[in-house]
N, C-alpha and C positions, 0 to 999 in steps of 0.2 A: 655701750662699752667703747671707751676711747682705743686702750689698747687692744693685745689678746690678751685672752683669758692668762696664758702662761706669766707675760709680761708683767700684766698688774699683781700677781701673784707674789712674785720674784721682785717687783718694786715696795711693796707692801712691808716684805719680809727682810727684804736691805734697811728699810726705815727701823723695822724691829729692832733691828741688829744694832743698831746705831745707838736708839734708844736705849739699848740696855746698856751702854756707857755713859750716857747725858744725866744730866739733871745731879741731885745729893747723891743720890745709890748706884751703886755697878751692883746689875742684878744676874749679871754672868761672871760669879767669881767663886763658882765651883763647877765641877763633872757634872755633878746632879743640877745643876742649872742650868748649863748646857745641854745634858739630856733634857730637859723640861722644853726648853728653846724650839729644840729640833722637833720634838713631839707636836708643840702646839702650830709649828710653822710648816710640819707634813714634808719635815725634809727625809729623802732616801738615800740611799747607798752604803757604802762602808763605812765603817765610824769603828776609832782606835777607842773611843770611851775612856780618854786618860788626861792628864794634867798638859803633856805636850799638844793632842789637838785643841784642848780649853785655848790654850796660848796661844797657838796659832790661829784661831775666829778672834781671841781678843786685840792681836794684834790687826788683824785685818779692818777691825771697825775703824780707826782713821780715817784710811784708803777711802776705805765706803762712805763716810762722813765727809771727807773732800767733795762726792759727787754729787751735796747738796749744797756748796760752798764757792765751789770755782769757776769759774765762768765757760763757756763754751768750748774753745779753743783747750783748758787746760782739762776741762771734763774727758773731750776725746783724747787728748795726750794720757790722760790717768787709764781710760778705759779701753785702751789699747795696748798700755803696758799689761794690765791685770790680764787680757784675754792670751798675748803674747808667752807672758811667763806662764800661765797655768797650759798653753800648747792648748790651747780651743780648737776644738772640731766639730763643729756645729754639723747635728745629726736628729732628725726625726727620731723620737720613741714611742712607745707606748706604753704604761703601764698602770698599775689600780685603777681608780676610777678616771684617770683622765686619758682622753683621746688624744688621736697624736699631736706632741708638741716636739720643741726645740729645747734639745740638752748640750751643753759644750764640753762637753768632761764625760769620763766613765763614771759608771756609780763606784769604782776602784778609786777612784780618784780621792786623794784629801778633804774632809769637809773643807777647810777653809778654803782652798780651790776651787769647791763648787761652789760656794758661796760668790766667790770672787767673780766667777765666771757668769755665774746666773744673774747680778744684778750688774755686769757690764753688759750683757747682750740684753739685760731690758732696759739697760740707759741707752745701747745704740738703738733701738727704737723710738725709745725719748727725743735723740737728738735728730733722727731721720725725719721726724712727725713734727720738728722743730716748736716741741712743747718744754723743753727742759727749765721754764717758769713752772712746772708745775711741778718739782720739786721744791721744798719752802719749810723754812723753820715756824713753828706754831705764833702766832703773833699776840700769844698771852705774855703779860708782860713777866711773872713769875714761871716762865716755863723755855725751855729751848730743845725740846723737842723736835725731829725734823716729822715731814710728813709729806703723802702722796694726794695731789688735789684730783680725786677723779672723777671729781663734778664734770655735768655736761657743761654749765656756766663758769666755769672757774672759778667759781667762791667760798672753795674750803681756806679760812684761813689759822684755823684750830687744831691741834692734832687728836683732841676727846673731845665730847660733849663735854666733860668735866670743867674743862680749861675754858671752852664758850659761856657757858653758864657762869662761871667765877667771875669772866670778865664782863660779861652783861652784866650779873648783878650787880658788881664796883660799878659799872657806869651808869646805873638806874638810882644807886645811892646817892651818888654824885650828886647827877640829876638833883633829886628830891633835896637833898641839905642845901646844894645852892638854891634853890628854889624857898625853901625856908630862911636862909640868912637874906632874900631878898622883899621877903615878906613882913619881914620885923618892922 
């Protein structure tokens, strides 16, 4: 494990987030897609369930899209404002199955707040661990996806299997027809 558990969690679930605005499809462009969000990424606390919080996470993906974008210096400038404005108070919890971790917000608090909050306090550990190369947009050429490399070697450069295997096989095609027009 490079990070904590909490961190890679919260880095994982920032990329989510981001992704559901990249590519052809915004796949967060209802309630119920956002409830879906929140379920598969085991987020907590209070939740208004309505078109105002939809907006306010859609709005925040940017923000969060910056952090894989900007260079060091403006990362902490970004990730200082986000913990700033949302009023972080970084506090030990405990709760479901997980043992104590770091929460910066109430569960009262706005989702898109804790959103905001939770992948600034795992990007300050990004940038204290002075890994913030290991946030990276997928390097398939049909895809811009961002992603978290939490290889021990640093060599995730795909954000699915999917995307790897596409572009291996273009390069194995490749391969084989130039190999064929050299063979004529």
């Amino acid at each position: 494990m490079i990070f904590a558990h909490d961190t890679e969690v919260a880095l994982t679930s920032a990329a989510a987030l981001v992704n559901t605005g990249r590519g052809e499809t915004d796949t967060l462009q209802t309630v119920a897609d956002l409830d879906e969000f929140v379920r598969v990424n085991q987020w907590t606390g209070d939740r208004r369930g309505d078109e105002i919080e939809l907006r306010a996470v859609r709005n925040l993906r940017p923000k969060i899209e910056a952090l894989w974008i900007l260079d060091e210096d403006e990362v902490v400038g970004l990730v200082n404002g986000l913990l700033r404005r949302s009023r972080a108070l970084p506090q030990l919890v405990r709760h479901g199955e997980w043992s104590y971790h770091l929460h910066a917000t109430s569960p009262q608090a706005p989702l898109a707040d804790r959103m905001a909050v939770e992948a600034a306090m795992a990007v300050v550990d990004v940038i204290r661990m002075q890994e913030l190369d290991r946030l990276s947009v997928c390097a398939a050429d049909d895809c811009d996806d961002v992603l978290v490399d939490l290889s021990k070697n640093r060599s995730r450069r795909f954000c699915s299997t999917g995307c790897s295997n596409r572009t291996n096989v273009a390069a194995f095609r490749a391969r084989n027809a130039e190999r064929a027009a050299t063979d004529r």
